[in-house]
N, C-alpha and C positions, 0 to 999 in steps of 0.2 A: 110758223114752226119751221126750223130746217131742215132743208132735205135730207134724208138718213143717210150716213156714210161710215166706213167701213176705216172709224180713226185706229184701229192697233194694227191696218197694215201703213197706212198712208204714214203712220208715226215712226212704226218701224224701219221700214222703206227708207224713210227721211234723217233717221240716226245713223243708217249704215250709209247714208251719202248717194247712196244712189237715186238717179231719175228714173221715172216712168221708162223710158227708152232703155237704160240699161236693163230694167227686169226685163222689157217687154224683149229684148234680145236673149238673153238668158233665157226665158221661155221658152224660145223659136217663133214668135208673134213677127211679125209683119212692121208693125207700129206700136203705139202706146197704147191706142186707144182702147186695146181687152185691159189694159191695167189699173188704166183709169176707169173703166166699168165696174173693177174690183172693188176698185175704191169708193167708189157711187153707189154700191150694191146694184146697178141693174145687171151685173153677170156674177154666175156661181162659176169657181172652176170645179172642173170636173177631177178626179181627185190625181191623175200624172201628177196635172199643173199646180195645187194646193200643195203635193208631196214638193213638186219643184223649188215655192215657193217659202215654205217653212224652212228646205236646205240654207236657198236663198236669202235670208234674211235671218235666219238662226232664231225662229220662233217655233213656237208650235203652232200647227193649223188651225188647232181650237181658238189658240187667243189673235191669230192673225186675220181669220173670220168670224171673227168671237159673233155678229150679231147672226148670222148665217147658224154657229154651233147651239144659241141658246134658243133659236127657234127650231131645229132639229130636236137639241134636249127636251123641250115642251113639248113638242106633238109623241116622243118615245116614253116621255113621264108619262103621259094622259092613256100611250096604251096599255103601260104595264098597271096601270092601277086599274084600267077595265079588265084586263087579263086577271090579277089577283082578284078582283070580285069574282071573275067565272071560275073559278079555283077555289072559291072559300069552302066548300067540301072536303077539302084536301088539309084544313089550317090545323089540326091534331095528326095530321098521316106524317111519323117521322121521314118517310122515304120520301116524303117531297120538302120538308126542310130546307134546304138548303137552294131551292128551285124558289120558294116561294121569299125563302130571304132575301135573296138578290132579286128578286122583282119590288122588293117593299124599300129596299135600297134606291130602285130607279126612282118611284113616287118621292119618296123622303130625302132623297139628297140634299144636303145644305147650300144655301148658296154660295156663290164663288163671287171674287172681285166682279167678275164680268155680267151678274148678276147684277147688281148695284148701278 
């Protein structure tokens, strides 16, 4: 199986023409090599450098670290459906409506392309 890697920034990166060395200067990096980590997933940016890079490449962060955001979404989906179970006393109280919908929201989201 192939190593996992982080194809809608390396893609997008590579449509706008630019090399590893140019992001990694636009960042303020030293060298390539945090970009190329990006790209390899063994580094998360921390979120300057993510805002940087969305500017950077004119993507959104979601889909730039798309495999990084859907494992984020999965551990936030799995606590709001534990949270809506410790809440289900509440599933007739109008005044929390609107609390408990947008928690059933996070569970039930559809999937996205990056889903697939």
């Amino acid at each position: 199986m192939p190593e996992p890697s982080n194809i809608q920034f390396r893609v997008r990166r590579r449509e706008t023409g630019l090399v590893q060395e140019d992001i990694a200067f636009l960042l303020g990096f030293k060298d390539s090599s945090s970009v190329s980590r990006f790209e390899r997933l063994t580094r998360e940016p921390d979120i300057r450098t993510a805002f940087a890079c969305e500017y950077i490449l004119d993507a959104s962060t979601s889909q730039l670290f798309a495999p990084l955001f859907n494992e984020v979404k999965g551990v936030v989906a799995a606590r709001a459906r534990e949270r809506l179970d410790a809440l289900a006393m509440f599933a007739n109280d109008v005044r929390h409506a609107a609390r408990l919908t947008h928690l059933s929201k996070l569970v039930e989201r559809p999937p996205t392309l990056f889903d697939v």
